[in-house]
Structures are given as C-alpha cells and as structure tokens.
C-alpha positions as CSV (number, residue, x, y, z in Angstrom):
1,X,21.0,-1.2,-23.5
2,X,22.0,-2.0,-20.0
3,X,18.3,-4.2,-18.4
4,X,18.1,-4.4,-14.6
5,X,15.4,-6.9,-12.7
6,X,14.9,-5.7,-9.3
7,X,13.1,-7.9,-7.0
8,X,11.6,-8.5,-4.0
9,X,11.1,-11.7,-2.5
10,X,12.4,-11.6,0.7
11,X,9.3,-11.9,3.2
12,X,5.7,-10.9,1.2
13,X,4.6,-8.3,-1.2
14,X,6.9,-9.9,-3.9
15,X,7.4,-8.0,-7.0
16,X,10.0,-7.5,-10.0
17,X,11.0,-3.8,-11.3
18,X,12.6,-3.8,-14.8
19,X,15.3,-0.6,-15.2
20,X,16.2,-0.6,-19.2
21,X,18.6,2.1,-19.8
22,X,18.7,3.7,-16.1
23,X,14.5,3.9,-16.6
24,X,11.7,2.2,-14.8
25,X,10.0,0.9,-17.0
26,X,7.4,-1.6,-14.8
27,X,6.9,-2.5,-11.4
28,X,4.7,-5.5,-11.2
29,X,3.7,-7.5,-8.7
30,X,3.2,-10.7,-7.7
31,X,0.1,-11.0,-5.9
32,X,-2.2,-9.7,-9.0
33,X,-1.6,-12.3,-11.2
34,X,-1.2,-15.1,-8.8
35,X,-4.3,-14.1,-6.8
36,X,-2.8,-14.9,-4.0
37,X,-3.2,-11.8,-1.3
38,X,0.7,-10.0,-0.8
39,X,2.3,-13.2,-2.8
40,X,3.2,-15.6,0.1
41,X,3.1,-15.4,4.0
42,X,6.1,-14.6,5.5
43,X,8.3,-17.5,6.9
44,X,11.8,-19.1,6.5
45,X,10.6,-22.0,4.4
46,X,8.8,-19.4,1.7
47,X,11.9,-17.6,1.1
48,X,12.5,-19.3,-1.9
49,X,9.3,-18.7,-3.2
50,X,10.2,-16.4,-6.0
51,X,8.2,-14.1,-8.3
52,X,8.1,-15.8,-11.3
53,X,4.7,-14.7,-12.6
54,X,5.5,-10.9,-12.0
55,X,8.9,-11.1,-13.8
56,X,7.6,-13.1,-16.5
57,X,4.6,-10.1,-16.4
58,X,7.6,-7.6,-16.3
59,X,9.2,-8.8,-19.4
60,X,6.5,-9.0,-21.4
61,X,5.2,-5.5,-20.7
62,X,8.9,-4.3,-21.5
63,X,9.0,-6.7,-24.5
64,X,12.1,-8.6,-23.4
65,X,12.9,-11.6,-22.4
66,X,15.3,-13.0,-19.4
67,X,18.1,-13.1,-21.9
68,X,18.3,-9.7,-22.0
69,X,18.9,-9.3,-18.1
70,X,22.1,-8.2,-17.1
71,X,21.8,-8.0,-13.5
72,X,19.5,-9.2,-10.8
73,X,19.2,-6.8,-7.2
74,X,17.6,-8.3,-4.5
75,X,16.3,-6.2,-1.7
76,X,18.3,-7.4,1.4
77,X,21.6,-8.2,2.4
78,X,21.6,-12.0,3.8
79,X,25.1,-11.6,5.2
80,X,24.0,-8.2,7.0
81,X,21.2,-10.6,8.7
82,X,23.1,-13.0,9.6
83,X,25.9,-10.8,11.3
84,X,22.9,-9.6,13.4
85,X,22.4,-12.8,14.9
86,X,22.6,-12.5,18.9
87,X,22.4,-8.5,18.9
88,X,18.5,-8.4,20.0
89,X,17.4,-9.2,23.3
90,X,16.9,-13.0,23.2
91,X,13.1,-14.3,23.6
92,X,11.5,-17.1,24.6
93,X,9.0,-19.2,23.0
94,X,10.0,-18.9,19.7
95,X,10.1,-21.9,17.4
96,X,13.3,-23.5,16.6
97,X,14.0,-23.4,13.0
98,X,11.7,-20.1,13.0
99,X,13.3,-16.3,12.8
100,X,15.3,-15.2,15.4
101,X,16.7,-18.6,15.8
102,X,20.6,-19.6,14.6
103,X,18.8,-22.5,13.0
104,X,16.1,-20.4,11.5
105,X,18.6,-17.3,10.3
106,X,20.9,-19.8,9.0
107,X,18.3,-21.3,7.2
108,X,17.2,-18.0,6.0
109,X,20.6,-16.5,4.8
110,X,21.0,-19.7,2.9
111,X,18.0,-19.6,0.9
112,X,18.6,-16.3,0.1
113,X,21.8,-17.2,-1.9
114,X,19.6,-19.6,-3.9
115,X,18.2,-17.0,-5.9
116,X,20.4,-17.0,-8.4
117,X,20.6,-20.8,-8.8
118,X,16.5,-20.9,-8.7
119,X,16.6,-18.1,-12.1
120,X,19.0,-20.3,-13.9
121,X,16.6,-23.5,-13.6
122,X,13.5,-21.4,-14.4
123,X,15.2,-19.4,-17.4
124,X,17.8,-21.6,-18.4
125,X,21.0,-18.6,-18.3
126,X,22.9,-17.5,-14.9
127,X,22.5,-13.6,-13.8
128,X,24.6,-12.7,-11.3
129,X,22.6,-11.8,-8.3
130,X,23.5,-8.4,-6.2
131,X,22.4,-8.2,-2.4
132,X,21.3,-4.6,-1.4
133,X,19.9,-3.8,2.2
134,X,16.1,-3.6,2.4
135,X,16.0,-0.1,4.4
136,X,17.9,1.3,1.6
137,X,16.4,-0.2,-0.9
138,X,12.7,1.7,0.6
139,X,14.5,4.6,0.9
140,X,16.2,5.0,-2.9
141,X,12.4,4.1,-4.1
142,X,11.5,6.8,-2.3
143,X,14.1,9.5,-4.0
144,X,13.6,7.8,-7.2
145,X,10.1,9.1,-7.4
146,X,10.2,12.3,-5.7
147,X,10.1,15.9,-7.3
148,X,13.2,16.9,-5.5
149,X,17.3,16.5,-6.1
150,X,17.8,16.4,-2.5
151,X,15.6,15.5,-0.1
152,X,15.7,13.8,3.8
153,X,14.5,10.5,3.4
154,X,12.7,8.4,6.3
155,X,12.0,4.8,6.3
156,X,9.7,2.8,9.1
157,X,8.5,-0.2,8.6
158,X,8.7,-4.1,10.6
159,X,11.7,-4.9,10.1
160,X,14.7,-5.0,6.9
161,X,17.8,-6.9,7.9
162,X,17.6,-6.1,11.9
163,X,17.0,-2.4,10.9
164,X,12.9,-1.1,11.8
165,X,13.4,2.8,10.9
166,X,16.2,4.1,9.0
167,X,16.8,7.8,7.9
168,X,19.1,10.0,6.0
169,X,19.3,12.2,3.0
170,X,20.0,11.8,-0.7
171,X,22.3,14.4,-1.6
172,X,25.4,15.0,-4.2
173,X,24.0,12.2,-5.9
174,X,24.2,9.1,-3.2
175,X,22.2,8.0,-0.9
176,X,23.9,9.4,2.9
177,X,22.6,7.1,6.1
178,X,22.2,9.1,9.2
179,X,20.6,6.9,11.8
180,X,18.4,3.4,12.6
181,X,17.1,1.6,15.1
182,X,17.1,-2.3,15.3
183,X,15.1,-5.1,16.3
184,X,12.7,-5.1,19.0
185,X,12.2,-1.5,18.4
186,X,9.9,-1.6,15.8
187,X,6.9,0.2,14.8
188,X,5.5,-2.0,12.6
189,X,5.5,-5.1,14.4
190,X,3.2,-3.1,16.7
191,X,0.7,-2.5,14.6
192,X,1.0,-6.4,13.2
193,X,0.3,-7.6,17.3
194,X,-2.5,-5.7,18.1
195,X,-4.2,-6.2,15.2
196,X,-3.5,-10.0,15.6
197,X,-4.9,-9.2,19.7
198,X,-8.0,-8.0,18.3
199,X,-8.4,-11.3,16.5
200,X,-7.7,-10.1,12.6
201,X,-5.0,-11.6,10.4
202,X,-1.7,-9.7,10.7
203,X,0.4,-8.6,7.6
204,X,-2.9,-8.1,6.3
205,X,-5.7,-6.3,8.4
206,X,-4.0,-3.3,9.6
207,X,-5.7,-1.4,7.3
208,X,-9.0,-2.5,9.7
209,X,-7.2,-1.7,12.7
210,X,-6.6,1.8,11.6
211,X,-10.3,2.2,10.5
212,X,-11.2,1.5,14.1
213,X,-9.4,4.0,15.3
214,X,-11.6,6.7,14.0
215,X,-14.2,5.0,16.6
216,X,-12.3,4.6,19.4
217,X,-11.1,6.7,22.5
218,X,-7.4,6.5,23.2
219,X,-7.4,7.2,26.5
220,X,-8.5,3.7,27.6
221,X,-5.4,2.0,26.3
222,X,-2.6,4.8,25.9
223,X,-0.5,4.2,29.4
224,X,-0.7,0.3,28.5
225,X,0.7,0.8,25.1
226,X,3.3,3.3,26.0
227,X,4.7,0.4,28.4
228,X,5.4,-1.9,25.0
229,X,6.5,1.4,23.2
230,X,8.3,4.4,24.9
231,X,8.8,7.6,22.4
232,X,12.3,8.8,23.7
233,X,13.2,13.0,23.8
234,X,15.7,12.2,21.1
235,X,12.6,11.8,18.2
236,X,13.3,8.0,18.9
237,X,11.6,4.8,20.8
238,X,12.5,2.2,22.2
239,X,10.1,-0.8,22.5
240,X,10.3,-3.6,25.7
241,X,10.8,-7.0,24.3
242,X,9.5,-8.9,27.4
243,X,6.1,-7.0,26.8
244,X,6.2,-7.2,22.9
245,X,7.2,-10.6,22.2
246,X,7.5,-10.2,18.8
247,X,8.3,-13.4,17.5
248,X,6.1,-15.6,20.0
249,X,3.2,-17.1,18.4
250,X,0.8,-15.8,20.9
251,X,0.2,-12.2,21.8
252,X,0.9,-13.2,26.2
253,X,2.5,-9.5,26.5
254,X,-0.7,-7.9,24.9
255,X,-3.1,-10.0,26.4
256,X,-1.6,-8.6,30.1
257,X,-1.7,-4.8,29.2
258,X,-5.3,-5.1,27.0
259,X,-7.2,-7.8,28.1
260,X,-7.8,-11.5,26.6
261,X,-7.3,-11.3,22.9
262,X,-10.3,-11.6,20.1
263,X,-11.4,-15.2,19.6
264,X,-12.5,-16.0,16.1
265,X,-16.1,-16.9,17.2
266,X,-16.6,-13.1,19.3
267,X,-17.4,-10.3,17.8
268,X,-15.2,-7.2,16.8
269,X,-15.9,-4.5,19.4
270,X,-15.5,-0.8,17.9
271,X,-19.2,0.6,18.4
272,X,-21.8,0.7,21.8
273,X,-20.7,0.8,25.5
274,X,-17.8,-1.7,25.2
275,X,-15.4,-0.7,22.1
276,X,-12.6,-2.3,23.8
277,X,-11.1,-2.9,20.4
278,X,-11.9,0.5,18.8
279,X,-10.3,1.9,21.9
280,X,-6.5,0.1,21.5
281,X,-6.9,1.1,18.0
282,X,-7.3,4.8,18.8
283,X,-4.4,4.6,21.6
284,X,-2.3,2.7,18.7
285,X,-3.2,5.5,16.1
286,X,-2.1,8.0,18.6
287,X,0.9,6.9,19.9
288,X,1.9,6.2,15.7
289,X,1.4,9.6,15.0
290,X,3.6,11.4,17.9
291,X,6.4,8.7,17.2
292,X,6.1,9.7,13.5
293,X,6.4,13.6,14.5
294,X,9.2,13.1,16.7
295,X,11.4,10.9,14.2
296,X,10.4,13.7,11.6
297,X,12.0,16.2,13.7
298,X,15.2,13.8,13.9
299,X,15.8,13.3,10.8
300,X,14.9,17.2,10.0
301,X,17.7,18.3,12.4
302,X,20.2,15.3,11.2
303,X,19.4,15.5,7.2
304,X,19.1,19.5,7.5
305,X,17.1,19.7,4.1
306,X,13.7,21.2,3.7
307,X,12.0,18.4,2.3
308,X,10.9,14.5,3.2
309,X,10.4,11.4,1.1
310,X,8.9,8.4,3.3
311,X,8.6,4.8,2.5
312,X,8.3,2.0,4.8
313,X,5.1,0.0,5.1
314,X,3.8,2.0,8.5
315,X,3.7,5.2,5.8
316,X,1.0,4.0,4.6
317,X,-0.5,5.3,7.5
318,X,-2.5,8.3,5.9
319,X,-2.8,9.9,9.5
320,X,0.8,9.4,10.2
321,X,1.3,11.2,7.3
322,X,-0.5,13.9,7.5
323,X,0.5,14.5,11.2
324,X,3.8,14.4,10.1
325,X,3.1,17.5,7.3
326,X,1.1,19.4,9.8
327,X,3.7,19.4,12.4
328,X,6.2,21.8,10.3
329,X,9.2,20.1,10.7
330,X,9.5,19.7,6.5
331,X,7.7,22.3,4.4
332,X,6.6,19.3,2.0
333,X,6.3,15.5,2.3
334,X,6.3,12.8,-0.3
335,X,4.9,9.9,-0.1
336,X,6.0,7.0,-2.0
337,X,2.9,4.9,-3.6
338,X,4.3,1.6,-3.5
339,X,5.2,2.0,-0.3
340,X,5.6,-1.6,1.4
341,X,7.6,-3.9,0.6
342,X,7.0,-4.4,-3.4
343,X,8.5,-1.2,-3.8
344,X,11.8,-2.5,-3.1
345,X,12.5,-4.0,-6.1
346,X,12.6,-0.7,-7.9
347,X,15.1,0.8,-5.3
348,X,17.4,-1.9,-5.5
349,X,17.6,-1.9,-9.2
350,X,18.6,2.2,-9.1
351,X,20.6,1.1,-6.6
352,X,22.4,-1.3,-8.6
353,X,22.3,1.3,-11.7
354,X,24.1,3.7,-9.2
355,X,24.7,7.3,-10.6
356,X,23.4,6.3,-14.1
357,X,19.9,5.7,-12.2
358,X,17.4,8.7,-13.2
359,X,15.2,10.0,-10.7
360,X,11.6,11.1,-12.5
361,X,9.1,12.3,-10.4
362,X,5.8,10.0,-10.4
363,X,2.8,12.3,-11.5
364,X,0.7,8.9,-11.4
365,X,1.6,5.9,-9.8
366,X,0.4,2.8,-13.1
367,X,3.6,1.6,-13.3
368,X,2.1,-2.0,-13.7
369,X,2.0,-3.9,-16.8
370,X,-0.9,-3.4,-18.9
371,X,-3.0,-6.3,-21.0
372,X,-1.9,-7.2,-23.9
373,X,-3.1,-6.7,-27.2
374,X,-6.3,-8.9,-28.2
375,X,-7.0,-9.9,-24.4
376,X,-10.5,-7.9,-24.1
377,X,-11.9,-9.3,-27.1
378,X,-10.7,-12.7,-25.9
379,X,-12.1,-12.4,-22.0
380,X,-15.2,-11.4,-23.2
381,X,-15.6,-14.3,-25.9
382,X,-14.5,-16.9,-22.9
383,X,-17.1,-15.0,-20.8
384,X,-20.0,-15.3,-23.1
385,X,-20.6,-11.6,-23.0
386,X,-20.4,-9.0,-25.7
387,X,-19.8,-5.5,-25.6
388,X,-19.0,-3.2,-28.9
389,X,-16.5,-0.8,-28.3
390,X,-17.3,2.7,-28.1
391,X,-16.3,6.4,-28.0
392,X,-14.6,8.4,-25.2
393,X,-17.5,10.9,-24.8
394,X,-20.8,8.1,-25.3
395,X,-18.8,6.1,-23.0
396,X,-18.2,8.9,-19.9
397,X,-21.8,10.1,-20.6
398,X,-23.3,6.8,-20.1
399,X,-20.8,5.7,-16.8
400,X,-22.3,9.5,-15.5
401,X,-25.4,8.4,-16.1
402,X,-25.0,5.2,-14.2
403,X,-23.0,6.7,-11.5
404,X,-26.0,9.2,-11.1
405,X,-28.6,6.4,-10.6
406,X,-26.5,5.0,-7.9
407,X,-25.0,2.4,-9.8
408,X,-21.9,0.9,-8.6
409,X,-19.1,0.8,-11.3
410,X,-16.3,-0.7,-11.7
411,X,-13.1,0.7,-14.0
412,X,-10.8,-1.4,-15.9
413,X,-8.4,1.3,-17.9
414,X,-4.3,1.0,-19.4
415,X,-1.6,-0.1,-17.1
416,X,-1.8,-1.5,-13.4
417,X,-1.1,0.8,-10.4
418,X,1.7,0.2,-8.4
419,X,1.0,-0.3,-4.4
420,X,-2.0,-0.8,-2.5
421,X,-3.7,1.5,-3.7
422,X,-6.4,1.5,-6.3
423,X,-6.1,4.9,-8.2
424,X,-8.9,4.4,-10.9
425,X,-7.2,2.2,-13.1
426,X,-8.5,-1.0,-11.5
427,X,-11.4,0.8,-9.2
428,X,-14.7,0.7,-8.4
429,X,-16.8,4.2,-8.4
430,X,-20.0,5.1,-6.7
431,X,-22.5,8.2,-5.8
432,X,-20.9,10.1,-3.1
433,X,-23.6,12.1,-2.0
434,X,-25.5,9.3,0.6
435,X,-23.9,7.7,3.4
436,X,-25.8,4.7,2.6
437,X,-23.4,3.8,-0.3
438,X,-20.9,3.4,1.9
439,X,-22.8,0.6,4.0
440,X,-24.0,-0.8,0.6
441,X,-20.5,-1.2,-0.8
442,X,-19.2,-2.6,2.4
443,X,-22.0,-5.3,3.0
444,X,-23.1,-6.7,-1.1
445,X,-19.9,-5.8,-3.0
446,X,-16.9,-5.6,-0.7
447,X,-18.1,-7.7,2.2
448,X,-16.0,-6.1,5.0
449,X,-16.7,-4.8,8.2
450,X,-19.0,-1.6,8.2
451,X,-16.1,0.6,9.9
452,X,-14.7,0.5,6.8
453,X,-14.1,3.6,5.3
454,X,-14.2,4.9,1.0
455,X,-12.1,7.8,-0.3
456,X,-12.7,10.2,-2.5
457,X,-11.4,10.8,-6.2
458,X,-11.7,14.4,-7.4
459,X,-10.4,16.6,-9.7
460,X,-7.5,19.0,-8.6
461,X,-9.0,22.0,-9.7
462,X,-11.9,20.8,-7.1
463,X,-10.2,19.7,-4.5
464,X,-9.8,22.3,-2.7
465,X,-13.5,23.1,-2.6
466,X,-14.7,19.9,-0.2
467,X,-11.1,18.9,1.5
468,X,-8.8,20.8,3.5
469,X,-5.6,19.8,2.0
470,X,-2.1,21.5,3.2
471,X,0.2,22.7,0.7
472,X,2.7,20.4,2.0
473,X,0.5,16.9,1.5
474,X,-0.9,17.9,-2.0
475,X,1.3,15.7,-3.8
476,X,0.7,12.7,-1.4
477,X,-3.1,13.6,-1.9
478,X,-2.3,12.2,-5.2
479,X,-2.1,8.7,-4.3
480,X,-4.4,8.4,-1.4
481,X,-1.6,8.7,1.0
482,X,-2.8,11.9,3.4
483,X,-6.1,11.9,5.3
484,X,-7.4,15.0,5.4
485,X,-11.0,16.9,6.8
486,X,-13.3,17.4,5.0
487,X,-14.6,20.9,4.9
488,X,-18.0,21.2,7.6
489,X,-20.0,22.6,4.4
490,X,-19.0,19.9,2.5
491,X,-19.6,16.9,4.9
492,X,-23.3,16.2,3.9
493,X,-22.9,16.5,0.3
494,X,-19.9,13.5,0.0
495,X,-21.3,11.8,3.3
496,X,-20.4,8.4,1.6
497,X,-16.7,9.3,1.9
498,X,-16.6,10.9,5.4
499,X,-14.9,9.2,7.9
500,X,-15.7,8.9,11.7
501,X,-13.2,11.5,12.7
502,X,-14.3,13.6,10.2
503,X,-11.2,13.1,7.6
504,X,-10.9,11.4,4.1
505,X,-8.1,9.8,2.2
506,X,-8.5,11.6,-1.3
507,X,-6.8,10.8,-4.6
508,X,-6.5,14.0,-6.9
509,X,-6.5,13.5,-10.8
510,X,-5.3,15.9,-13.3
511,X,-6.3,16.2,-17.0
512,X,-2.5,14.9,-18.0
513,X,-2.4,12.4,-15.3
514,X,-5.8,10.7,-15.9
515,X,-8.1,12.0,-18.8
516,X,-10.6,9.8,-18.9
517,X,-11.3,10.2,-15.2
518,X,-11.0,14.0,-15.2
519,X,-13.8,13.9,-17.9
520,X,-16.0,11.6,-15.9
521,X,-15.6,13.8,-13.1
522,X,-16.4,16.8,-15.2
523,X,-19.6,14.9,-16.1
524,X,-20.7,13.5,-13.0
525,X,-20.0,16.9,-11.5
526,X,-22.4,18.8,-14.6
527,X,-25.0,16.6,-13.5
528,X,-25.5,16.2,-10.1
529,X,-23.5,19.7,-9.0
530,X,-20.8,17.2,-7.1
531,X,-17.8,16.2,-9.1
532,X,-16.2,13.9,-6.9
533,X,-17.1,10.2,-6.6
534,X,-16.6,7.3,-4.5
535,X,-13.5,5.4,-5.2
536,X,-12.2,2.1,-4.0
537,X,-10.0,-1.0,-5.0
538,X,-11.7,-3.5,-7.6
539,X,-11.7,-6.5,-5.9
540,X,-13.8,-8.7,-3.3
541,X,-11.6,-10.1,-0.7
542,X,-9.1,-11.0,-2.8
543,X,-5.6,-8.9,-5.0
544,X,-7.1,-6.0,-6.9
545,X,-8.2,-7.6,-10.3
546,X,-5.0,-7.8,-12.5
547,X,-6.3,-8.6,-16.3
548,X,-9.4,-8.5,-18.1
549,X,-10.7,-12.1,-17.1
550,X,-10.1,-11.2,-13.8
551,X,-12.3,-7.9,-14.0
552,X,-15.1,-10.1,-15.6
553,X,-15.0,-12.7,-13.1
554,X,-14.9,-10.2,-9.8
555,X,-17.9,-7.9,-12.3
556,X,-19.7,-11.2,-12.6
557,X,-19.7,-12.9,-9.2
558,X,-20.4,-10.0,-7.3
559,X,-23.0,-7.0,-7.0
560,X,-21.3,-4.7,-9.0
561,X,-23.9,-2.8,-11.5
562,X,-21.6,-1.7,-14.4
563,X,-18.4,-2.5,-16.0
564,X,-15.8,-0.3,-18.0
565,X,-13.1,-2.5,-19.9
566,X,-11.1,-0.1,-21.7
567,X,-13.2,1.1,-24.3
568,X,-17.0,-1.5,-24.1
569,X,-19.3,-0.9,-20.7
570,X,-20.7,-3.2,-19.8
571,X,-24.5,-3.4,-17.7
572,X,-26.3,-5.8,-15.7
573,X,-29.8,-6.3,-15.6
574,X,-31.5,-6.0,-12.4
575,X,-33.0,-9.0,-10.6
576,X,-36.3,-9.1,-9.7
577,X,-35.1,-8.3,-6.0
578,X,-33.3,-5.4,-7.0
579,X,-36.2,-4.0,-9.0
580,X,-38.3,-4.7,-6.1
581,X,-36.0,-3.0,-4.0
C-alpha cells in the first residue's frame, strides 16, 4: 500500500490530501481545526507555517500514522519561482525582504526547501519532499474529480509560481499544458485590490465584493477598470502594472481611477444615491465575466475537447461560471469544489501518483475528516447539555417542524466538506419562503453586511421547478458553484434566497448523495408546499465549525434556534425577548 500526503502550504488555505493506494481518501484542511480563517495570511515569513493539525486530522481519518507516508507533494515548484525572478515589470514601493523582491524570493525559495526538514522534527522520520507547480497542481484536482476521461482544463487564480491563468487539456492519460499568462496579468489580484479599495480585508472578502455587485451599475466604473485590465482579441488580458501595483501596500493606482479608497470608520456604499462601491463591484463583475468567456473560447479552440473542468480561486465566481456555460463555447462545465488553493494538495499528490492516480468523479464534495468515535457524547458532557439520540424519521419530522416555525437550524452530519462551501454537512437551514430570514440571518446569527446573499438547497428532482438551471451547469449546481435565476413564478415563494439580480447559488442533493437532507426536504416540502430551504455555512465570523465542540460552542454563543449533531437535536428555549417578539 503505496500512502501519498499532498499538501498545501505555500501562501493560505493550507491543507493535507492523503492518496492510499492511488485513492483520495481525505482532504482536510487547516483552517477548521485551527480556527484560524484560510490557515495563515500570506507572506514570506509564514511560509514555513505548516499544516500540522490538518495532516495529523488526515491521518487519523485514514487510520495511519506518518510512518506510513511514503512521499510528500507540495504544491509549487520553488526553483520555478525563483527562475522568474526579474521577468515582471519591476515596481516600486514594495518592501524589501517582501515578494517580488531578490531578498524576499530568495527568502521564499529557501523556506520552501525546509519542508522536509520541518516533517522530520515534527514526526521524527524523513519523507522525501516532491515540488510540483501550483497551476498544475489546480488543474489535475480539477480532472481528478471530473465525470470525463478527457476534458480542457482552465485554471485562473492570483498567482502560482509567476503563472495567473493556465490552460490545457488532460488527454491520453497526462496532463498537456497549452498556454499561461504571468505576473502582473492577473485576475485575481484584481479582485484582491478592489476589494481592499473599498476598505474590506483582501484574501478574504471577495465574497462581499461580489454580493455588491448585484447592487451596483457597471457603467460608472467600467472604462476605469478596463485601463488596469485590457481583455485582448486573442481570449487573453493583459493588465498595466503602473495602474495595478500589485504588490504596493496601498491601492495609489486604484485610488486615481475610482476615487479615495474606504476608510475603516465610513461606511460601505452599495445602496441610495451614492453606491460608489456597489458600482466598481458591478464594473469588476462585468469585466470578470467577459474575460472568463473569452479565455473559455481560448482554451476551447487550443484544447479542441467538448468539455471544461475549472479550478483556480477566481472560479469560485458563480457568475463567472455560469457566464462561461451560457456562452457555448463547452457543452458542459465542471466545477471543482475545493476550488482555491486547499485543493492543491490533492492535485499534487495524483500528480506525484502519476498514471496509477484514479480519476472518480465527486458526486458530493465531504471529503473532510469526520469525528471520531465517542466525541458527541463527550462534547455534550463538557457542554453540560444532554440530548438522547434518536431515529432518522422522529428526528427529520421534528427539524421540519422547526424549520416550519421559522426556526433557524443548524446541521452537524458525517464527514467535513471540502472547499468553501458549506453543503449541509456543517450548515445552517432556515424558512425560505420570507425575505425577512435573510435580514434576520444576516444581522443576529451571521452578523455580516445585509447585501449578503443565502442559497438555496433543493432536491434534484425539484430543482428544476424554482431555478433555471442549464444542462451544462447542473453538475456545478451541485456544489453551489453556478448562479442561476430564479424562475419569475417562483421568486416570492423562496424570496429569502433571491438575490438582487434576480439569481441564486443552489446546491442540488440527491437521495444517494445526501439522504438525510433529501428526506428533510421531502418533509419540509409535505408541509409547507416548498421543499427547498435556506442553506448557509455554520459558523459566525469565523472557519465553518470543524468538530462537535465546535458546533456546540457556535449553537451556544449565537442565535441559532436548533441543533442537529448526528443523531440528538438539540432546542433552545426562547428568552423572554424572543417570546415577546
């Protein structure tokens, strides 16, 4: 039995992937049990910071331990980075010591090549270490997952070694590289300025930036941003450095073509008569969506197969997307779930398995470890609470039941999902039906910005009934990776769900996939004549809870109503207020 620990470490969303016998069999990552949102902030001097609590979380789930590694693949190529060094246009104000600099990328490529040494003083036995490029590592995630033997394959993201979008095809068995573009030209950096212009944290709010968007009017900023970013006839862009600045701590270039940047203190502007912010979102959604149609068409003409996989962080853009399907260029588009960067370290460990890698198509995406045996029991007895354990059918009539009162409740079920996505093992549900849930989730459970929009989880078989979903994006609609409208007849009935531009981001369960879910849904459905609910991530500003402690201590702190661990439900008791209310 030949055991494989991919990993991903190299900037955030750090992770370990464990391939026994050419198999996934986890993908776990860091930021769940360390609570720390996407592991570590980027930067030269966290390089070393490794994954120890997802590998150790890896090999527990797969009942090993590190002496049964054989092989460690990392996901990047340090001497590929470094040979970069002095290709890209040089810029001004960066840090010394920071990226981009030779002391920095030095620094970098040499900390990289610790990784081996830091395993041995962890786990006490060397593993040799294998380097494989980021962009290819995305992109064999991608295959590894997908329905098809061949497919094209596209990758956009920030940035892997100086790569930003890679493309090519898996065919014959190997992975075939057709075309890239490097550093400045990158798409994802955009979106990590201007949401840092309109004062949120970048590498972590773009997700609010693209909410915005549904609110805004792209005509306001959408010459200014096509001076920063220029989509070329070729299905390419090219982006100017003196405008983008990249690597600069401040956003100068931005600041020029979009006005004076969010202070911490002002507030967000996406609603009323100045949506300033709302508007460079909408101009930033739209020019993200034509450069994603035109690369599709590139890579369609180059590959010449049918069918698309996409990873890359920017495809989590559920727009993108769907723009992409809609345009024609593929008859069918898969999108990977784990999508940014912590999918990585389960292409670099097929990668390293080379043809003896199998490729399995993911019909669900909880790939995560699951809690160990005993550790309900145990978080409930450290908790002071007690729930007996009960039935499947006593326990989906009673969460109906709840659901129906417009209770909000969260679900604790099996295995973790994999990405950023929470997919109704680690979720919270709610009423669909009033667009009041949405505000209610927003400001006492999730406390985020009202823009913020909820998806959707429905049954496949229903689907088709509220969203208009193209036969080319049903798979994706799987993992909430397509934004799709929702049917005009529809739109009052699931108003919680609706977005401002009339779409939703819906995840479609199947009996096989999700049974416990599908019979909710079934219920939910008999009793209120809708059988689709509200679903969201199970957490409050903060990694989607990871273990059963951490689902009683997010249950307990906040304003959710109701609780499903596994097999007990747990209820609160209203307060006074609530009564009241």
């Amino acid at each position: 039995m030949k055991t494989i620990l991919g990993l991903n470490a190299v900037f955030h969303d750090s992770s370990a992937a464990l391939l026994v016998d050419s198999r996934l069999r986890v993908l776990a990552e860091e930021e769940r049990p360390s609570r720390v949102r996407h592991a570590k902030r980027a930067g030269v001097d966290n390089t070393p910071v490794l994954p120890y609590l997802a590998i150790d979380e890896a090999l527990r789930e797969a009942g090993l331990d590190f002496s049964r590694v054989d092989l460690v693949a990392y996901s990047f190529d340090p001497a590929a980075r470094l040979a970069a060094l002095g290709r890209a246009p040089a810029e001004a104000d960066i840090p010394e010591g920071d990226y981009g600099t030779p002391e920095g990328e030095r620094r970098f490529h040499d900390f990289i090549l610790l990784t081996g040494a830091l395993l041995k003083a962890r786990y006490g036995r060397e593993v040799p270490v294998r380097f494989v490029p980021h962009h290819d590592c995305h992109m064999a995630a991608a295959y590894h997952s997908c329905p098809w033997d061949e497919t094209a394959l596209l990758c956009v993201d920030g940035i892997g070694e100086d790569d930003t979008c890679t493309w090519g095809r898996w065919r014959g068995g190997a992975l075939e590289k057709l075309g890239r573009l490097e550093y400045p030209h990158s798409l994802g950096f955009l979106w990590e300025r201007v949401t840092q212009w309109a004062g949120l944290t970048p590498n972590l709010e773009e997700g609010s930036t693209m909410a915005m968007a549904a609110y805004g009017d792209p005509a306001r900023f959408r010459a200014a941003l096509r001076r920063v970013l220029e989509p070329l006839p070729d299905g390419t862009f090219r982006v100017d450095p003196a405008l983008a600045r990249f690597r600069a701590p401040d956003v100068r270039g931005f600041e020029e073509l979009l006005g004076p940047r969010r202070l911490p203190q002002e507030t967000l502007l996406w609603q009323g008569a100045d949506r300033r912010h709302a508007d460079a979102a909408a101009a930033l959604q739209e020019l993200t969506e034509e450069v994603l149609r035109g690369l599709a068409r590139r890579v369609r003409q180059d590959a010449g197969l049918p069918r698309l996989a996409l990873a890359g962080g920017v495809t989590l853009n559920c727009l993108g997307n769907s723009a992409v399907a809609r345009d024609g260029a593929f008859d069918e588009v898969w999108a990977f779930p784990a999508a940014k960067d912590c999918g990585t370290a389960f292409g670099a460990a097929c990668l390293a398995a080379g043809a003896e890698a199998r490729r399995e198509e993911w019909l669900h995406a909880y790939r995560g470890p699951a809690p160990a045996a005993g550790l309900v029991g145990k978080a409930l007895a450290e908790a002071r609470l007690e729930a007996p354990s009960q039935g499947g059918e006593a326990l989906i009539a009673q969460g109906a039941e709840l659901l129906e009162q417009g209770k909000v409740l969260a679900w604790f079920e099996g295995a973790a999902e994999t990405g950023p996505r929470a997919l109704c093992h680690r979720s919270l549900l709610a009423d669909p039906r009033q667009a009041a849930m949405r505000d209610r989730l927003n400001l006492e459970v999730k406390h985020r910005q009202l823009f913020r929009p909820y998806g959707p989880v429905v049954r496949e078989e229903d689907a088709d009934e509220y969203f208009d979903i193209p036969a080319g994006l049903r798979r994706a609609c799987r993992f909430m990776l397509a934004a799709v409208p929702v049917k005009a007849r529809m739109k009052s009935r699931v108003a919680a769900v609706v977005h401002g531009d009339g779409t939703t981001r819906p995840q479609l369960v199947s009996k096989s996939s999700h049974p416990r879910l599908h019979a909710l849904l079934g219920e939910f459905g008999r009793r209120t004549g809708v059988p689709v609910l509200v679903n969201t991530s199970f957490n409050d500003r903060e990694p989607i809870v990871d273990s059963p402690a951490h689902a009683l201590a997010t249950y307990q702190r906040t304003r959710i109503d109701a609780l499903v661990l596994e097999d007990r439900l747990l209820v609160k008791k209203p307060s006074p207020v609530q009564a009241g209310r």
